[in-house]
C-alpha positions as CSV (number, residue, x, y, z in Angstrom):
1,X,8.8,-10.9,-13.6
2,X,10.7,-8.2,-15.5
3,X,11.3,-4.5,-13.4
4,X,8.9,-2.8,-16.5
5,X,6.3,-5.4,-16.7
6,X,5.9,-5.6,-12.8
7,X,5.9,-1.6,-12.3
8,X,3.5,-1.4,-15.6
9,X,0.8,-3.3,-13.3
10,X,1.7,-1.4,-10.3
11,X,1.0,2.0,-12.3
12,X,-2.1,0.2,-13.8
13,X,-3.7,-0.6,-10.5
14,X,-2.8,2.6,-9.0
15,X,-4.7,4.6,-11.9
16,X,-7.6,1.9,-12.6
17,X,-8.4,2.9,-8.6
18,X,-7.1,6.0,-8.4
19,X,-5.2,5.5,-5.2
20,X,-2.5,8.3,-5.6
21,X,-1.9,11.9,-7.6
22,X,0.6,12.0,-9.9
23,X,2.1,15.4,-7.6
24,X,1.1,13.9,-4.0
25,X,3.5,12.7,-1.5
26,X,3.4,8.9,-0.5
27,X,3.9,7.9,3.0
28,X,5.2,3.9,2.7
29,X,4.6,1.5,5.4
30,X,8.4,-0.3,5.3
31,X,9.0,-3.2,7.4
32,X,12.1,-4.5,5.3
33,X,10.1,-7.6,4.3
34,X,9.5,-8.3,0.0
35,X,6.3,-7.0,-0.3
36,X,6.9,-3.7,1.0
37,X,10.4,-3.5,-0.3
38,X,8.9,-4.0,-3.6
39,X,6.4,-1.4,-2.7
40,X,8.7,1.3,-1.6
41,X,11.1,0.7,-4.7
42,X,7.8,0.6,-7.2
43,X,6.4,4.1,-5.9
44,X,9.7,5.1,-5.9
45,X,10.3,4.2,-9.6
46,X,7.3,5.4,-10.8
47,X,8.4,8.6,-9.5
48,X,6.1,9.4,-6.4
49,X,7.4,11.3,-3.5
50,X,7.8,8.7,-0.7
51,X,9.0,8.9,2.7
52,X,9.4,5.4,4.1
53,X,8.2,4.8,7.7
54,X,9.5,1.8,10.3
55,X,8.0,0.7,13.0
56,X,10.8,-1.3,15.5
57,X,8.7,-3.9,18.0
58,X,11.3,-5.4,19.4
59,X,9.7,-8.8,19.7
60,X,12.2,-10.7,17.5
61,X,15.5,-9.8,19.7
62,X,18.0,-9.0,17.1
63,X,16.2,-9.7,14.1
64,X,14.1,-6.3,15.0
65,X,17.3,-4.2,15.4
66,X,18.1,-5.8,12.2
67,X,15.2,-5.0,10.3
68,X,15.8,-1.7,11.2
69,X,19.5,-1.3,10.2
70,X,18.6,-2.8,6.9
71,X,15.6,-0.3,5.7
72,X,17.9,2.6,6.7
73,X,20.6,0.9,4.4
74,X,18.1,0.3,1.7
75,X,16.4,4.2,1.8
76,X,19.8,5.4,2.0
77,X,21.2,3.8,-1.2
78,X,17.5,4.9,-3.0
79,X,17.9,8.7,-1.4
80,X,14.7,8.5,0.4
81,X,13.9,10.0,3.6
82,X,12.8,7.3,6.4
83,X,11.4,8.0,10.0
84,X,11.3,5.1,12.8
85,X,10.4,4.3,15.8
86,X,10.0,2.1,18.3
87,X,7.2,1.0,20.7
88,X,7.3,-1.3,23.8
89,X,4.4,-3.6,22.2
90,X,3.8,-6.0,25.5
91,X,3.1,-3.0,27.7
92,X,0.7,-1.0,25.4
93,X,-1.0,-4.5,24.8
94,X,-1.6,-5.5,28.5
95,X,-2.7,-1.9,29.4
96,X,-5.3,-2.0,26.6
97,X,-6.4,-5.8,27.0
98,X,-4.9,-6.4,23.5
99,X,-3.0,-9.5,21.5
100,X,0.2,-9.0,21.1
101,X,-1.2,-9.0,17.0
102,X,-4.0,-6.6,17.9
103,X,-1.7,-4.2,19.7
104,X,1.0,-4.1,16.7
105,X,-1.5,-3.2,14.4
106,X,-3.2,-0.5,16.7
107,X,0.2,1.1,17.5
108,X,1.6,0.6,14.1
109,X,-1.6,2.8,11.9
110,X,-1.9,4.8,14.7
111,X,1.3,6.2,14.3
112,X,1.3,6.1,10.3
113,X,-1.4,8.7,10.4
114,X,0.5,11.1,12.9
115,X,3.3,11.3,10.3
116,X,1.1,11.2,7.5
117,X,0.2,14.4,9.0
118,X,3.2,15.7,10.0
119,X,5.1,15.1,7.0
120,X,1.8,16.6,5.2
121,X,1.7,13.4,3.1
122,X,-1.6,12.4,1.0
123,X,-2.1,8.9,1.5
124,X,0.2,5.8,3.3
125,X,1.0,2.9,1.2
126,X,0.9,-0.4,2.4
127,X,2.2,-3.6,0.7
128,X,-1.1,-6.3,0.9
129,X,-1.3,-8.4,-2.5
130,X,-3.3,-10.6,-3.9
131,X,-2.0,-13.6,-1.8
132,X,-3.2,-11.4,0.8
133,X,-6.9,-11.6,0.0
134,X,-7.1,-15.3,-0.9
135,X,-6.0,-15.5,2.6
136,X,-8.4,-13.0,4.6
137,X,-10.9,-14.9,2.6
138,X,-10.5,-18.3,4.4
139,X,-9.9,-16.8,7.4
140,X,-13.2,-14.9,7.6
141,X,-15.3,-18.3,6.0
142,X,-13.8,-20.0,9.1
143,X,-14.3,-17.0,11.5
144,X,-18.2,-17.6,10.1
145,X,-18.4,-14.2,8.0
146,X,-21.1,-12.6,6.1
147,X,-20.4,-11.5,2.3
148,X,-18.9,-8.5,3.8
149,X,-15.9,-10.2,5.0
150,X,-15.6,-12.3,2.1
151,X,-15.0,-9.8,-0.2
152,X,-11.8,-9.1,-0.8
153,X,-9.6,-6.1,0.5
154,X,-10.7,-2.9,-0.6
155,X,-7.6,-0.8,-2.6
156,X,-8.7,2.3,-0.8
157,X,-9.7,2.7,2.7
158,X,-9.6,6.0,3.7
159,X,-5.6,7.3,3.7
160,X,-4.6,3.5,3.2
161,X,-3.9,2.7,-0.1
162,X,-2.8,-0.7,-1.6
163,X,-1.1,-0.2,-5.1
164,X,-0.4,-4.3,-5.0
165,X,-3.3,-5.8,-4.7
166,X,-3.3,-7.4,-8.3
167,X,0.5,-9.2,-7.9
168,X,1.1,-11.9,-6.7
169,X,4.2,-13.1,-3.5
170,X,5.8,-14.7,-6.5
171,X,5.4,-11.9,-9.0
172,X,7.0,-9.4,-6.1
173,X,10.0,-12.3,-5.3
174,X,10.7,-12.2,-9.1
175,X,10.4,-8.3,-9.5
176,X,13.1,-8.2,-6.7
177,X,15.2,-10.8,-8.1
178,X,14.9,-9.3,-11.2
179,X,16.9,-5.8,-9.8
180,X,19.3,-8.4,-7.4
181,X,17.4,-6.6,-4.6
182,X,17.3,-8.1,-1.3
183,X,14.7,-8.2,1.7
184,X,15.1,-9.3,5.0
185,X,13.0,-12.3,6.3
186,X,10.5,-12.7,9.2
187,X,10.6,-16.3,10.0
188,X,7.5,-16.0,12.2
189,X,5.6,-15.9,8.7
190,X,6.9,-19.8,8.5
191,X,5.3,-20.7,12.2
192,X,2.1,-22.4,11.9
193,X,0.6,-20.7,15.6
194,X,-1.3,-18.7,13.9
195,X,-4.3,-18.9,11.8
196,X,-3.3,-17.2,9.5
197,X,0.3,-18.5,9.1
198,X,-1.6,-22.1,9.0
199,X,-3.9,-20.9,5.8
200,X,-0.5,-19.4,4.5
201,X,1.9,-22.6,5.0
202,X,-0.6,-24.9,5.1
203,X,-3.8,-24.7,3.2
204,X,-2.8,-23.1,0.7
205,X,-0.1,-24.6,-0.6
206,X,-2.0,-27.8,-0.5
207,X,-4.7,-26.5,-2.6
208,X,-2.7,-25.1,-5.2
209,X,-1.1,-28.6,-5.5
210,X,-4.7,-30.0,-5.6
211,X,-5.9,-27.0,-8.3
212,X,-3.1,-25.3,-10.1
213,X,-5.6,-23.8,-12.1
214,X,-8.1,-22.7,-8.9
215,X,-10.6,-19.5,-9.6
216,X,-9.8,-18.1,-6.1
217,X,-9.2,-14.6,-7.4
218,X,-12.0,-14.7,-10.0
219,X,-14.6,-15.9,-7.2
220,X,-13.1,-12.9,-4.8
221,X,-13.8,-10.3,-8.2
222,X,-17.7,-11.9,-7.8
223,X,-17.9,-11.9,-4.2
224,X,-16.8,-8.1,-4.3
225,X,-18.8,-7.5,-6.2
226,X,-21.7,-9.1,-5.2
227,X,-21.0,-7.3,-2.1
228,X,-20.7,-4.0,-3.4
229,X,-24.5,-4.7,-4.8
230,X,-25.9,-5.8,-1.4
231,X,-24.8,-3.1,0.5
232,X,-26.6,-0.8,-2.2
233,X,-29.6,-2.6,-1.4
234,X,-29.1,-2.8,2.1
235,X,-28.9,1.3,2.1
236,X,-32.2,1.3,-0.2
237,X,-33.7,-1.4,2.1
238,X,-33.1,0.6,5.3
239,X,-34.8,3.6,3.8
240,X,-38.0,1.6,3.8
241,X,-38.2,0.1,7.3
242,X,-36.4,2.8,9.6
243,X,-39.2,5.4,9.9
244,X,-37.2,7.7,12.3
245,X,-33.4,7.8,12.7
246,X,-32.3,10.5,15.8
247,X,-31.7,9.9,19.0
248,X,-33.9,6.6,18.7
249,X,-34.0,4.4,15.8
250,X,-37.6,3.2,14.8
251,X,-37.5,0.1,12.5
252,X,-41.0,-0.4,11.1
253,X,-41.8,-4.3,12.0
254,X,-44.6,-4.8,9.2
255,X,-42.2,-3.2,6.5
256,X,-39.6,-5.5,7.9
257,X,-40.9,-8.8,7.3
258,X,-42.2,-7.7,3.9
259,X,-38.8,-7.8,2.4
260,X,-37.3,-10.9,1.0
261,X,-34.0,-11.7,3.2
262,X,-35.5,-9.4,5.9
263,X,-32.8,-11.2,8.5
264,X,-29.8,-10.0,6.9
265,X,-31.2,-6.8,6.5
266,X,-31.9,-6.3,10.2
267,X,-28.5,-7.8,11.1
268,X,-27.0,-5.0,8.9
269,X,-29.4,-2.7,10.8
270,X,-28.5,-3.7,14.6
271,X,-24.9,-4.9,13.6
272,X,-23.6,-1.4,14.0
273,X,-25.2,-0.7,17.5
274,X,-23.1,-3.1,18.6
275,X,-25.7,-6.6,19.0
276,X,-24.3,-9.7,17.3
277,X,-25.4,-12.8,15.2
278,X,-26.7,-14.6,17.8
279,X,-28.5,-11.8,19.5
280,X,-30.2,-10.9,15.9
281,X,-31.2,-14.3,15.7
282,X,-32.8,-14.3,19.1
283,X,-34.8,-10.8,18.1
284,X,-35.8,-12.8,15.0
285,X,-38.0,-14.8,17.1
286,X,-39.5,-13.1,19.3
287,X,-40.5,-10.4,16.4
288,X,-44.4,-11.0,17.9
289,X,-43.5,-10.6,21.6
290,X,-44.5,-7.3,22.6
291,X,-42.2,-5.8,25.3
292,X,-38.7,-7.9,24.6
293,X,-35.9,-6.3,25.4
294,X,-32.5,-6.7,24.4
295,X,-28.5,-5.2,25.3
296,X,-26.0,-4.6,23.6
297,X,-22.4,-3.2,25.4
298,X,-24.1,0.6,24.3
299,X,-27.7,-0.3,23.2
300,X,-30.7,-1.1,24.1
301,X,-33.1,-2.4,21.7
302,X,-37.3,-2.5,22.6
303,X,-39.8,-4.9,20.5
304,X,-43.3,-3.5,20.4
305,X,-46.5,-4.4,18.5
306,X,-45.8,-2.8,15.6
307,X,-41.8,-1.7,15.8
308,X,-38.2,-2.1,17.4
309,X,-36.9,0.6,19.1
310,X,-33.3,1.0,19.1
311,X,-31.9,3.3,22.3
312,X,-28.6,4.6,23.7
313,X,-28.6,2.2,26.8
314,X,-29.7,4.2,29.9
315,X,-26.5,3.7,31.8
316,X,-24.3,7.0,31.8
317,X,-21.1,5.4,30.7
318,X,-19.3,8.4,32.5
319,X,-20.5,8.1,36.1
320,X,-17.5,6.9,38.0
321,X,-16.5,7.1,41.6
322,X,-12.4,7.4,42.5
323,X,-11.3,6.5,46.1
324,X,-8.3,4.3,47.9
325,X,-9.5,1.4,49.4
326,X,-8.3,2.1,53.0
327,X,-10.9,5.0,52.8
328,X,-13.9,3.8,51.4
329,X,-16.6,6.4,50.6
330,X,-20.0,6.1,52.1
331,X,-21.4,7.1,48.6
332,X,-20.9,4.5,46.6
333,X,-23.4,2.5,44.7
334,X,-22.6,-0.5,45.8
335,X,-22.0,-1.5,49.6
336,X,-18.1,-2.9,49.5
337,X,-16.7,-3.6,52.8
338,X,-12.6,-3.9,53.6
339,X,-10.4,-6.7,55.8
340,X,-6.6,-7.0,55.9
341,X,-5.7,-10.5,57.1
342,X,-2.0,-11.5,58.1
343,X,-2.7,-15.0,56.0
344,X,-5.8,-16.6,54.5
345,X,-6.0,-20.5,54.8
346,X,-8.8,-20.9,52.8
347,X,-10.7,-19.1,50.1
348,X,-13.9,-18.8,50.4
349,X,-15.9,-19.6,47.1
350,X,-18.0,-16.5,47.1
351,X,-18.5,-14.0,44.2
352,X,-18.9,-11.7,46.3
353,X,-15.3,-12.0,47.7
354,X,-12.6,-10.4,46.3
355,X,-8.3,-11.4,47.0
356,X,-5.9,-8.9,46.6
357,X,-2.2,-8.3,47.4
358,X,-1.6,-5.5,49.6
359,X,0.4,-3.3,46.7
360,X,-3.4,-2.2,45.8
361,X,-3.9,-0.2,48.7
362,X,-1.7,2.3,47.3
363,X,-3.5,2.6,43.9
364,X,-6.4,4.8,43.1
365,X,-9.5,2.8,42.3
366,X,-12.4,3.7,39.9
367,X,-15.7,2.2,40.4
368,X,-17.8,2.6,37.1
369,X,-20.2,1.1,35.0
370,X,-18.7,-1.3,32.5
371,X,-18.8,0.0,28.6
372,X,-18.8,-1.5,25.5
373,X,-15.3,-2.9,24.2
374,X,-14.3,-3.7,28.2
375,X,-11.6,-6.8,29.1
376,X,-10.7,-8.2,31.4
377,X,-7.9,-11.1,32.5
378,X,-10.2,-13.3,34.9
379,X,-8.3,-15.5,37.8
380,X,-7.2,-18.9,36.4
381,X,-6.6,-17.4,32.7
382,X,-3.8,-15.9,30.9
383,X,-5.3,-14.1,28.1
384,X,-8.2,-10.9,28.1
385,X,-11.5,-11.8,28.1
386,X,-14.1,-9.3,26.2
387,X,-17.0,-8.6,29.9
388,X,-20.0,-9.0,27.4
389,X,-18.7,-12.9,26.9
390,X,-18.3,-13.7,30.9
391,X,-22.0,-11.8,30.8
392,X,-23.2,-14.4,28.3
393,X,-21.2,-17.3,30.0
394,X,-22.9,-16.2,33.2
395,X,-26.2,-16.6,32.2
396,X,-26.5,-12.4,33.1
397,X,-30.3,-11.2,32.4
398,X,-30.6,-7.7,30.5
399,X,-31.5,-6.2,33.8
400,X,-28.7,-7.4,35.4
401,X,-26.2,-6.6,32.7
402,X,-27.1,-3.2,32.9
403,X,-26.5,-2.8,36.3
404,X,-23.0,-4.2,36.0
405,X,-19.9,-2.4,37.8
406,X,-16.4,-3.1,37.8
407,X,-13.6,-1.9,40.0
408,X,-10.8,-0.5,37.7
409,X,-7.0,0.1,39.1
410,X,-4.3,1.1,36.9
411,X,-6.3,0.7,34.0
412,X,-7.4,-2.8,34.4
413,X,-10.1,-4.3,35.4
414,X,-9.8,-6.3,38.7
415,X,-13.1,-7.3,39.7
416,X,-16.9,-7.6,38.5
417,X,-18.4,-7.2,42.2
418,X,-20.6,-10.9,42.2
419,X,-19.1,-12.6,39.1
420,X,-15.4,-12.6,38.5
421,X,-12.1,-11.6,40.4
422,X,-9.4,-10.2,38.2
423,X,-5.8,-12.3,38.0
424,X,-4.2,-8.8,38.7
425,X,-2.9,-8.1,42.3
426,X,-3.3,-11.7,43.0
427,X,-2.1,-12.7,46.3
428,X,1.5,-13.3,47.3
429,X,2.3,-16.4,49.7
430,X,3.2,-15.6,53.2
431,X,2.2,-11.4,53.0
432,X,-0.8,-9.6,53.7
433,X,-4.3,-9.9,52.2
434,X,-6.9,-7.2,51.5
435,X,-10.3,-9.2,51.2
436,X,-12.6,-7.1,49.6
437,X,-16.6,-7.7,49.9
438,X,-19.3,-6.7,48.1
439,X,-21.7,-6.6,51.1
């Protein structure tokens, strides 16, 4: 694609959705890959004021540093200022629970808006195209979406802007071509671990063998909006059936049901105090049993004759004890008694019965209720696991979900007194023990 015809869409876009001010300074997500080389180098020429902004992972070895050295090369030889940093990903991710993925992404926006607002910049530019979409599309009718996550990505969200979203990976490749620019490549994108990477190497491809000529981007223009109709509805809907919306939400149950589609409409409702699909589907029916009661990780939500009631949960999130375990308080809520042993020959297959190595004795512990968004790595696994999902694995009744505690240590979570152990501060062979019971 030829450098004007390219940047004429770019400027296009950008205008059609009003993404940035002609006189407003651009902040530009630069990882050194095409699409945001062909982002930084389209603002650029279209005469915004960019500063370019590199995150350094350092989970590709060399190739990192090398990323690196090459977008100071390229904002050098295009006179733009660049600010970079780098972040120890694997740490930040085990002390938050996280995917390596889900930890990149947190770290890397996190820090986008910190300079957005330090180098007083108006919006931060990120280089998503229309390939892009097609593929959050098929990841999300896998993942078993609702029309929400079908749609495709928004241009605007918030400070993130995407001036691309209407060119193509092969329009960009040509554009760069086109100015003899190169990129640098991350030959993850070519691995097929990922679901994504597998819709991306894999799917794709095949289908645009099967149908050159496929309607993918017109169907994501219908599905948007379509989508941008329903939630219209959805906000007109839940005018209708929530009569009283402070510190308890009152749906009206005979208002409810009078609506055509009334499940998606109280899915949208309950979604966003935290109760899923399934949940929703289980309120469903029991609509006509007085006195059901369901949890959520923050809510708790009440079916009576004639309405749901939709609570904060009664537990107070902040209540927490601190205390070493070789000086257990009298005052805790639960009863947790303490043996060191020289050896153990046999583990006893009790919930209630906790292992540790004896490094633990020197680190604080917090006992507290467990809150919404909580992980854990349970004994015998190597990745996080979310607590609501080893409650629903468990069998756990709302009453006894809500009297759930967990014993936290170096901000992890290493036991669920009576249901799981933590693989943290698993034992060592041949040292000391520290046998914890709830009693």
């Amino acid at each position: 694609m030829e450098k004007s015809h390219f940047l004429e869409k770019i400027g296009s876009y950008i205008n059609k959705h009003q993404l940035i001010d002609d006189n407003c300074r651009v902040l530009v997500a630069l990882s050194g890959g095409a699409d945001s080389v062909a982002l930084l180098i389209s603002l650029h020429s279209l005469g915004y004021k960019c500063i370019a902004a590199h995150c350094n992972f350092h989970l590709r070895g060399e190739d990192s540093n090398r990323d690196e050295q090459f977008v100071r090369e390229l904002t050098r030889k295009f006179k733009i200022q660049v600010t970079t940093i780098d972040f120890d990903v694997p740490a930040y991710a085990k002390s938050k629970h996280l995917s390596i993925e889900m930890a990149c992404r947190e770290l890397r926006y996190d820090w986008f808006e910190n300079i957005r607002l330090k180098y007083n910049c108006d919006a931060i530019a990120v280089g998503h195209h229309k390939d892009d979409n097609i593929e959050t599309f098929f990841l999300n009718i896998l993942r078993g979406s609702g029309i929400k996550g079908l749609a495709a990505i928004k241009p605007i969200n918030g400070k993130i802007v995407r001036p691309m979203l209407d060119v193509t990976r092969i329009e960009i490749e040509q554009f760069l071509k086109s100015l003899e620019q190169s990129y640098v490549t991350d030959i993850t994108n070519f691995e097929t671990d990922y679901k994504r990477n597998k819709i991306r190497n894999i799917l794709l491809p095949q289908i645009s063998d099967m149908f050159p000529n496929s309607g993918l981007t017109r169907t994501l223009d219908n599905i948007t909006s379509c989508n941008d109709f329903y939630q219209g509805a959805i906000k007109r809907a839940k005018d209708e059936v929530i009569k009283q919306n402070t510190s308890i939400v009152v749906i009206d149950t005979n208002r409810l049901l009078k609506i055509e589609g009334y499940q998606s409409l109280l899915f949208e409702i309950i979604n966003q105090y935290n109760f899923n699909s399934t949940q929703c589907e289980e309120i469903i029916s029991t609509l006509h049993n007085t006195g059901s009661i369901y949890l959520s990780p923050s809510h708790r939500l009440i079916i009576n004759r004639d309405t749901i009631e939709i609570s904060k949960s009664a537990i107070d999130e902040k209540q927490e004890y601190k205390f070493y375990l070789n000086n257990l308080p009298d005052t805790l809520p639960i009863k947790l008694d303490i043996e060191i042993k020289d050896i153990v020959l046999k583990y006893e297959n009790d919930k209630r019965i906790a292992y540790f190595n004896m490094s633990i004795l020197s680190k604080e512990i917090t006992l507290r209720h467990w809150r919404a968004g909580d992980r854990m790595i349970p004994f015998g696994m190597k990745g996080s696991k979310k607590l609501s999902d080893i409650f629903t694995d468990n069998k756990l009744s709302i009453f006894d979900k809500e009297n759930i505690w967990v014993l936290e240590c170096a901000n992890e979570i290493i036991w669920i007194p009576g249901l799981k152990h933590s693989a943290s501060f698993k034992c060592k062979e041949n040292s000391e023990i520290v046998v914890l019971r709830m009693i």
